[in-house]
N, C-alpha and C positions, 0 to 999 in steps of 0.2 A: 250759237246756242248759249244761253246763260241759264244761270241758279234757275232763275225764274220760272225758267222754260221746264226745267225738271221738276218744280214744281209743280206746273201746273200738268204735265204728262201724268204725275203720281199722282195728283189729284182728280184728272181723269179718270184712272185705271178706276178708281173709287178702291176694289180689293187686289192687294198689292203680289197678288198669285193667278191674277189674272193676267197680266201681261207682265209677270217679271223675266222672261228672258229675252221680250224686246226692249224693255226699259234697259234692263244692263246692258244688253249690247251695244244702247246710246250714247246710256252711261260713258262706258269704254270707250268707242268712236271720241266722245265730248273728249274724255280725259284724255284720249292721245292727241289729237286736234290743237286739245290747251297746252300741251305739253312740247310740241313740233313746233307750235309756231313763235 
C-alpha cells in the first residue's frame, strides 16, 4: 500500500466520517507494515 492508495481510499470515502475508523485502522496496519519491515 502507498501514499497513493490512501489517497485515493479518502478520496473514496468522499466524507471523511463516513468511514474514518476503517480508514485509520489502514492507516495503522500501513504504518506498522512500513515500519516492520
Amino acid at each position: 500500500m502507498s501514499i497513493q492508495d490512501v489517497r485515493t481510499l479518502t478520496q473514496s470515502q468522499g466524507d471523511f466520517g463516513t468511514g474514518s475508523r476503517a480508514w485509520l485502522a489502514m492507516a495503522i496496519l500501513w504504518c506498522k507494515t512500513t515500519l516492520l519491515s
